[in-house]
DRENDOLO-89658 format. One record per residue (C-alpha): x, y, z. Coordinates in steps of 0.25 Angstrom, whole numbers, plus 2048, in hexadecimal, padded with zeros to 3 digits. Layout:
BEGIN
XYZ/...
END
This chain:
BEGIN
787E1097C/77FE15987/78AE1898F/78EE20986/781E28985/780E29993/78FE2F993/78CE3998A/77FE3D990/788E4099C/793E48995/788E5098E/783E5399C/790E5A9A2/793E60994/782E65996/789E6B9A5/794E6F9A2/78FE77996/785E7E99F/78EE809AB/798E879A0/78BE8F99A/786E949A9/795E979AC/796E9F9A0/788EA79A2/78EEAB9AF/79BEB19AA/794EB89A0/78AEBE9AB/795EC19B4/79DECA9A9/78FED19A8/790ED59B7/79CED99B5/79CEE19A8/78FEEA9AE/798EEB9BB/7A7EEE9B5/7A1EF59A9/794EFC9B0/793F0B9AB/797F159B4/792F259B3/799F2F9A9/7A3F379B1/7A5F439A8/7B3F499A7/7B9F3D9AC/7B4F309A4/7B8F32995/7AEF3398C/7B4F28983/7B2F28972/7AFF1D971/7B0F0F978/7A9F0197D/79CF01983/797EF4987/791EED991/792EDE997/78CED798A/799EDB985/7A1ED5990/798EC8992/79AEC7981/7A8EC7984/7A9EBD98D/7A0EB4988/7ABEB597C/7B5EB2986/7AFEA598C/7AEE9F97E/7BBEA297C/7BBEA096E/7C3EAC96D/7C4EB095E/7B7EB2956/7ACEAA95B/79EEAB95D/79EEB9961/7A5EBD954/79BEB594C/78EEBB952/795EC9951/798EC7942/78BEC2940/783ECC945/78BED7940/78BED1931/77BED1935/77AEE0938/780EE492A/779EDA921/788ED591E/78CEC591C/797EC4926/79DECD931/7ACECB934/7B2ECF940/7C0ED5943/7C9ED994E/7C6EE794C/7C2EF4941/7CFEF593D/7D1EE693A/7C3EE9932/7C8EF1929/7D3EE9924/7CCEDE924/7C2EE791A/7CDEEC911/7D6EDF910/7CBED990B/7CAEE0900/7D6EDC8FC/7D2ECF8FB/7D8EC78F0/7C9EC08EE/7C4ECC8EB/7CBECA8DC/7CCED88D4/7C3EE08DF/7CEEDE8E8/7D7EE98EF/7E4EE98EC/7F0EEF8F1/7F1EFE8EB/7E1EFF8E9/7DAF0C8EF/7D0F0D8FB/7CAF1A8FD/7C8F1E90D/7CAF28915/7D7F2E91F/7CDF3492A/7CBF26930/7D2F1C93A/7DFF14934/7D8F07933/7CCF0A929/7DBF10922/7E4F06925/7E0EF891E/7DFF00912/7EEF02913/7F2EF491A/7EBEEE90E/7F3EF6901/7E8EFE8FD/7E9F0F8FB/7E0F17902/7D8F228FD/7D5F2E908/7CAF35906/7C5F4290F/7BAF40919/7AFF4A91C/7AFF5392B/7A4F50933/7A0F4292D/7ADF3D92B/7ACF33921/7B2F34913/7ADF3F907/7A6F348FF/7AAF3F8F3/7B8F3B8F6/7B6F2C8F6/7B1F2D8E9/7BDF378E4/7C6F2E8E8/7C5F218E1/7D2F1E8D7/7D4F128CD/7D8F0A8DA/7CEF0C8E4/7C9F008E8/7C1F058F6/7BCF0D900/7BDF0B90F/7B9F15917/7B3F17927/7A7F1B92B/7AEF26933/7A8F27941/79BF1E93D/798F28932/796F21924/79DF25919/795F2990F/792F1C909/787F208FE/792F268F8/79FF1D8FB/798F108F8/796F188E9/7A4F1A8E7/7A6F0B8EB/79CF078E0/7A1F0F8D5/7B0F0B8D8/7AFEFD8DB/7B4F018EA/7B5EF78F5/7ADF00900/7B1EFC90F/7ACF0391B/7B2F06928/7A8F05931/7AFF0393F/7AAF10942/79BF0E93D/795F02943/784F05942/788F11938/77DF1492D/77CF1991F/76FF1B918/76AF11923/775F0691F/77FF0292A/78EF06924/795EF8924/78BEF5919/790EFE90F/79DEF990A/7A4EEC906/7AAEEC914/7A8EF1920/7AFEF392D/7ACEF593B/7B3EF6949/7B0EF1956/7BBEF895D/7B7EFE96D/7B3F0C964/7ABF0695B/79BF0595A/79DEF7962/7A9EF2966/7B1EE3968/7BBEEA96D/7C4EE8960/7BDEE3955/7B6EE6948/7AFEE093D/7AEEE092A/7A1EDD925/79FEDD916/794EE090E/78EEE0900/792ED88F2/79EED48F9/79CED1907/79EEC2907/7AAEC28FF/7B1ECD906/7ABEC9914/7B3EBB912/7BFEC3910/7BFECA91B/7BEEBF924/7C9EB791C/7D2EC391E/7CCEC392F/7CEEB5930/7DCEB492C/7DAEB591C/7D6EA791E/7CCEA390F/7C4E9B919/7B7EA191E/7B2E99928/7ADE9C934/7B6E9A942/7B4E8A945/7AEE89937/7B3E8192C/7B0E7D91C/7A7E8991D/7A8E8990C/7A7E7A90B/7B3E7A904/7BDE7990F/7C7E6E909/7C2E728FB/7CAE7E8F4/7D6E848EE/7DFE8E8F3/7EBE968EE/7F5E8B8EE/7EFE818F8/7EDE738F7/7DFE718F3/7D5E718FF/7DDE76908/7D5E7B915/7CFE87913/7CEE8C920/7DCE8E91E/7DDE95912/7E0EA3911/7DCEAD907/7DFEB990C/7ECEC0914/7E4EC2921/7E1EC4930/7DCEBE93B/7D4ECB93F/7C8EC4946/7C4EC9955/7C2EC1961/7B4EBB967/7B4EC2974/7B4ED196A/7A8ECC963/7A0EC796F/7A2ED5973/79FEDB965/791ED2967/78DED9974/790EE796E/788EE4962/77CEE3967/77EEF296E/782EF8960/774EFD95D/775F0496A/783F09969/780F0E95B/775F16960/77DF1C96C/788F20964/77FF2995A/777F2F966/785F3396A/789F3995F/77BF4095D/77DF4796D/78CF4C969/786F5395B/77DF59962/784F5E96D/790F62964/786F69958/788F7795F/797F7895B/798F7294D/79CF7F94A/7ABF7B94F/7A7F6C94F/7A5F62943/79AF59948/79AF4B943/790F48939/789F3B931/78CF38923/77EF3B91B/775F2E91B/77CF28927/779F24935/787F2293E/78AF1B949/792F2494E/7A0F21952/7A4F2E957/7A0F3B956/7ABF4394F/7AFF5194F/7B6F5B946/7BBF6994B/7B7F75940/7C2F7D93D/7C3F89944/7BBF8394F/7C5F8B95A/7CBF7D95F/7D0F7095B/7CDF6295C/7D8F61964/7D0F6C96D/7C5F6696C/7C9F57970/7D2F5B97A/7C7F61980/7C0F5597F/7C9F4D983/7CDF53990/7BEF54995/7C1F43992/7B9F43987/7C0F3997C/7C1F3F96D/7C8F37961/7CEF3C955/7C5F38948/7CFF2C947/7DCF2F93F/7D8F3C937/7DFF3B92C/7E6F2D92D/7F0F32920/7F6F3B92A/7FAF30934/808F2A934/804F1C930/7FDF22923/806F2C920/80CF25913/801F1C911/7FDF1A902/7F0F228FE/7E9F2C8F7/7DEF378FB/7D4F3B8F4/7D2F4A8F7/7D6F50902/7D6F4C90F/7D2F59916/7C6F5591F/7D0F49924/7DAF54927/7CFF5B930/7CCF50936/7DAF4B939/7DAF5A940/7CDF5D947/7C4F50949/7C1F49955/7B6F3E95A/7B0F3C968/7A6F3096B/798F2D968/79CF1E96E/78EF18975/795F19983/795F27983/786F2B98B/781F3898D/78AF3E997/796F3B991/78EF40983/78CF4C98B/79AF4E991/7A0F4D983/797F5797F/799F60989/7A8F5F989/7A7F6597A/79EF6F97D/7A7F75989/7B3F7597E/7ABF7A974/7A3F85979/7B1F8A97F/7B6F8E972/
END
């Protein structure tokens, strides 16, 4: 017996030493990808007319990369303890039970609508042939799950210079099967929620917000997110922060348990289970229960009640969404300082400019600061951005204008409510450039100037 002791005594010793020598090897690693993340990565002076002035992009520092690879010497590789903190901090910030992370906004949003199809969802359900109201001026993956999933979209007509859909319209346009709404905040610019959330209650609507764009957006003083059933976000290189693909569905309200649990079912390859990674007999009931046709107790882990995905991101993309996290106050603040100097640097020529402006009651976190030439400006958008574009300053369309008129939605089932007018214009004569927080003051100041020299020349 003492032998014994006396030998475990001594494994615990080189297991203590080895554990240590692996621990100071480790810290070293991680030290050396800081020196060489502030050496590869260190920032170098705006040369103007020669560096882009990008709109958008990653800005990061070695926290990000020393995230990474502390990831990378787990290597645990899928979602781990990174994913977890992340999900858990997130969930924290909105007041929400759980935080569910995906491989990027698109998957997001499918995730969102395909749970609401949810056959546990009984008679409140959606089924194929059932309405949601949204709107065209938008990107092709708010649009596209509503399709994927059977369902009719409803278009409604947004407004110039906010962006965001005519709550008048929304409420025009529900019909006997509207069953939900599922809009953007366009550019980080809430919807207006006051009245959207109304048409919701009165109908009985399912209400899910796209919030890839909108990430420390306010409305009334309430973070958007926090508004509908669902919410989405994007974690995309353009984005408020950035894994570099990625995204996230909370839930909120009466329902947020219920469908939070469906949307990780449908994540996690439409598996019944909810247990954690590594976990088991979470519901104590394991062995216990009855489904469709299965014997009796058969495993649950491997019983699936939904038709779904494995959507879940990698480890190493969460470490680094953890370093960028703690910066989003920061970036947040950055991009709305931006957007303030281009407003007031552009106010002189809103006679032949649209200037973006907020939502009433809202505070944006701006994602971009968009643009609509008046009619009988003198010029075009295209004047205007190939102007921009050649002194090297990066402009965007505002997305897919009008996503009807593009050749995958060209026979698309659907119905609009009104017209689509202001959809059209935008389609014509809208564009976006940056308020990203890695533009600084001289290259603020080079976009200004390089509208100021086109426009003062017409």
């Amino acid at each position: 017996m003492l032998a014994f002791q006396g030998g475990l005594r001594l494994w615990y010793h080189y297991w203590a030493m080895a554990a240590d020598q692996n621990a100071d090897l480790r810290k070293r690693i991680l030290e050396l990808v800081g020196q060489y993340a502030r050496q590869k990565f260190a920032p170098r002076p705006f040369a103007p007319g020669q560096d882009l002035v990008h709109y958008a992009g990653r800005v990061f520092d070695g926290d990000e990369l020393t995230h990474a690879a502390d990831a990378v010497l787990d290597f645990f590789l899928t979602a781990n303890r990174f994913s977890e903190q992340f999900e858990a901090d997130f969930a924290g910030h909105f007041g929400v039970p759980g935080a569910y992370l995906v491989n990027s906004g698109s998957s997001a949003n499918l995730l969102a609508i395909t749970a609401l199809t949810s056959p546990k969802l009984g008679e409140r359900r959606l089924r194929p042939g059932d309405e949601v109201v949204t709107v065209a001026a938008g990107f092709p993956t708010t649009l596209a799950p509503i399709l994927q999933n059977g369902l009719v979209p409803v278009f409604v007509d947004v407004g110039i210079g906010d962006y965001t859909a005519i709550s008048e319209r929304v409420a025009q346009a529900v019909g006997p099967r509207t069953r939900a709404v599922m809009m953007a905040h366009t550019m980080g610019n809430p919807f207006d929620l006051d009245a959207v959330q109304e048409t919701a209650r009165r109908h009985g609507l399912w209400l899910v917000e796209d919030n890839c764009d909108a990430l420390g957006s306010t409305y009334r003083g309430r973070m958007t997110g926090t508004f509908g059933h669902l919410a989405t976000f994007s974690f995309y290189p353009a984005h408020h922060i950035t894994m570099g693909e990625g995204g996230c569905v909370i839930a909120a309200g009466d329902t947020a348990e219920e469908l939070g649990r469906i949307v990780r079912s449908l994540r996690d390859w439409g598996r019944d289970c909810y247990c954690a990674g590594g976990e088991t007999n979470t519901c104590g009931k394991r062995f216990a229960q009855q489904f469709g046709t299965l014997p009796a107790g058969f495993d649950h882990k491997y019983v699936y009640s939904h038709i779904g995905y494995n959507l879940k991101l990698t480890d190493l993309q969460a470490a680094v969404g953890c370093a960028q996290w703690r910066k989003l106050p920061g970036f947040i603040a950055r991009r709305k300082a931006n957007f303030e100097y281009l407003r007031k640097a552009l106010s002189p020529y809103e006679d032949r400019l649209v200037l973006p402006s907020a939502t009433p009651g809202s505070d944006p976190a701006w994602f971009g600061f968009v643009i609509t030439v008046r009619e009988g400006a003198g010029f075009t958008r295209t004047d205007l951005q190939r102007h921009l574009e050649e002194r090297k300053v990066e402009t965007r369309a505002l997305f897919a204008g009008n996503l009807l008129r593009h050749p995958a939605f060209l026979d698309i089932p659907h119905r609009v409510c009104g017209d689509l007018r202001n959809t059209d214009r935008i389609t014509d004569s809208t564009f976006f450039v940056g308020v990203y927080p890695g533009l600084d003051e001289p290259r603020l100041a080079y976009m200004a100037q390089a509208f100021q020299d086109f426009l003062k020349a017409r």
